[in-house]
C-alpha positions, 0 to 999 in steps of 0.5 A: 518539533511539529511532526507531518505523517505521509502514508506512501508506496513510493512505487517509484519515488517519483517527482510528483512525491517530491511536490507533495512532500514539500507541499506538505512540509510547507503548508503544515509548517512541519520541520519533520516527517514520518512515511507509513509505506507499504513493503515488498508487495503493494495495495493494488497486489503488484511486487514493487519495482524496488525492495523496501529497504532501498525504497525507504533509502530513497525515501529519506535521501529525498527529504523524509525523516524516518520511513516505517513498514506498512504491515503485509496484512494491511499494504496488500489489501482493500483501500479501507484496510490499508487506510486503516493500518496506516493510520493506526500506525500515525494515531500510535506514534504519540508525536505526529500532529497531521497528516498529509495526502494527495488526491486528484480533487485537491478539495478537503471539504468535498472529500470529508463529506463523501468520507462522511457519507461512507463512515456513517454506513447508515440502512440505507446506504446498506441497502442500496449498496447491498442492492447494487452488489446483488446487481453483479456490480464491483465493490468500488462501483456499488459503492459509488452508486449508494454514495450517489444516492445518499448525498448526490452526484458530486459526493459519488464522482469524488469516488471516481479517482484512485487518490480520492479513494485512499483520502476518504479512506484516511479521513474515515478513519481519522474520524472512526478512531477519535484521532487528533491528527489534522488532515492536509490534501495536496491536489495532484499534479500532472498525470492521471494515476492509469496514464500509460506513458510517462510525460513531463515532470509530473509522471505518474507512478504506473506510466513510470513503471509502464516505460521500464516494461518497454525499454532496456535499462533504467535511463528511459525513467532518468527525467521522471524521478529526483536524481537520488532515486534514479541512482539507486535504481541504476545501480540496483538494476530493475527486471521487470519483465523477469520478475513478473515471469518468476512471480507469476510460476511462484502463483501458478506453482501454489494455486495448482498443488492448494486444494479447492476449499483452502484456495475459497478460505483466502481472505480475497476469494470466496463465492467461487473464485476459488474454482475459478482460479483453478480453472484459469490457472490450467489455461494460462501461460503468463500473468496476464492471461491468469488475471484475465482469467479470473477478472469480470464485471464483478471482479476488479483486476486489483482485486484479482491482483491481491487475491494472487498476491493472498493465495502465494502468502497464505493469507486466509481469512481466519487468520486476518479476522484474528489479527483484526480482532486483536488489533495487532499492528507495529511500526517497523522501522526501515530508514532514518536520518539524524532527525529520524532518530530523535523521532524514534527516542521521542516516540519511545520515550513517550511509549507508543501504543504499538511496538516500534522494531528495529531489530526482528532478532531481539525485540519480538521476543516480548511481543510473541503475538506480533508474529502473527502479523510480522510472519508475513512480512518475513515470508514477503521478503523472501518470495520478493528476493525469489522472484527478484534473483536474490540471495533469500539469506543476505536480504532477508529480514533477519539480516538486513538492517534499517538504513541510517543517513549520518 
């Protein structure tokens, strides 16, 4: 059975998601499908509108056939590090044989070569990105400029798009890990990643997530999304504006009682930001005039938006070096169909390199350094049921179980 891999936030699963996975099932000829999709918390630092657990549901009512976690330590980070966890996680399953990406360029040539640019790291590439840093330049925009150097302006402008990015970042890291798994990039239809509003059949994600900040229920996004993902969201109810409000009291609680040296040891800060935050936190009274606070030229808003996200968590950066150097990872697995279930005895089976977990209660017991990793996701679930007015006990990763569709 001919196996498709998709890393995926399905932050809503929206009718673009439903194109790219049957596009991807038809150009691969795959007649299954595996998801890496992130948790509670999302890559850009943002609380996703729906826990995991319903997400991976509708995620395998919409066609997918087994969904696994993407580990908090890698969904909330970097482009680089949450491509590097996904994949990981593909490359060790033993019975995945693509893997399949959107991306605003559509072009699989264009992106493996500025991939290829980035990968190498040569001096200098180094040194110019370096340079441009020193500059007072974001990562993403010095990164760009030392691409541009390297190999030319059309190479750099492939950086320009948020679906570009993650795709080289994926095809960097299929190339650095030796992986045999084949690449497939479905051009992006519709909206632009930072559209505002929704628009036809093809909404983005955040334009989506836009719209339910601004209306009253879940009927203004009932055009937008595949009926089995509205359904869900009716019946589940979305607070968004609520659940921004506690996450952000959660924040400014933990940023005020941390000292100044614990908050700089946070894997996203350093070089002051830990000051910074402090400074910002006293004179703010929502989030976004937190993240305004801290946010400039050099620091990207995502990049502030992880760094809250990182400091609520604990997150620092002696433990993420010590999980990184061990190479920890799992597939957590949070749905699956008929199908699915046989993908799980087959990777079973064939004894993957990482642990699969169903159940955190009994299998972690011989994997005691996967708690070093899984700790987090644990401790996310429960400050996403905080912030989302939920029972922490009756919805917590040591209660729930993966959804199975008979």
């Amino acid at each position: 059975m001919k196996t498709l891999g998709i890393i995926a936030e399905y932050n809503p699963f929206h009718k673009g998601h439903f194109y790219h996975l049957t596009e991807s099932k038809k150009i691969s000829g795959a007649s299954a499908c595996i998801a890496v999709m992130s948790g509670n918390f999302v890559q850009r630092g943002d609380a996703a509108l729906l826990s995991k657990w319903e997400r991976a549901k509708i995620a395998v009512d919409c066609g997918v056939d087994l969904v696994l976690e993407l580990p908090f330590v890698y969904a909330c980070n970097s482009a680089e590090i949450f491509a590097k966890g996904a994949v990981q996680i593909l490359n060790s399953l033993c019975c995945v044989s693509c893997i399949s990406f959107g991306s605003e360029s559509g072009d699989l040539r264009k992106l493996s070569e500025t991939a290829s640019v980035v990968a190498s790291e040569s001096g200098e590439f180094k040194k110019n990105l370096k340079e441009e840093l020193g500059r007072g330049g974001s990562y993403p925009r010095a990164r760009a400029f030392a691409v541009r150097l390297a190999a030319g302006g059309e190479a750099a402008e492939i950086l320009d798009g948020p679906n570009n990015v993650l795709a080289v970042e994926y095809i960097k890291q299929l190339a650095l890990t030796g992986s045999k798994l084949m690449p497939i990039t479905v051009k992006r239809k519709g909206q632009g990643y930072n559209e505002a509003v929704p628009d036809g059949d093809f909404s983005s994600a955040a334009a989506i997530r836009g719209a339910l900040q601004n209306c009253e229920d879940v009927d203004c996004i009932s055009e937008y999304v595949p009926d089995e993902c509205f359904c869900r969201m009716k019946k589940g109810g979305i607070d968004v504006n609520g659940n921004n409000s506690r996450l952000f009291l959660l924040i400014l609680a933990k940023i005020i009682s941390e000292h100044e040296e614990r908050l700089e040891g946070t894997i996203s800060a350093g070089e002051g930001l830990g000051n910074k935050l402090k400074k910002a936190a006293g004179a703010s009274w929502d989030m976004e005039s937190l993240i305004s606070g801290v946010k400039s030229k050099r620091y990207t808003r995502t990049r502030v938006q992880r760094l809250l996200i990182h400091t609520l968590m604990n997150l620092s950066k002696a433990d993420f070096l010590d999980i990184e150097s061990c190479g920890l990872n799992f597939a957590r697995v949070l749905a699956f169909n008929s199908k699915g279930a046989f993908l799980l005895k087959t990777i079973k089976e064939a004894g993957p390199a990482i642990p699969v977990i169903t159940n955190i209660n009994k299998q972690t017991k011989r994997h005691e350094d996967i708690w070093k990793l899984l700790r987090y996701d644990v401790l996310a679930s429960d400050m996403y049921n905080l912030i989302s007015g939920r029972s922490i006990h009756a919805n917590s990763d040591f209660v729930v179980a993966p959804y199975y569709k008979f």
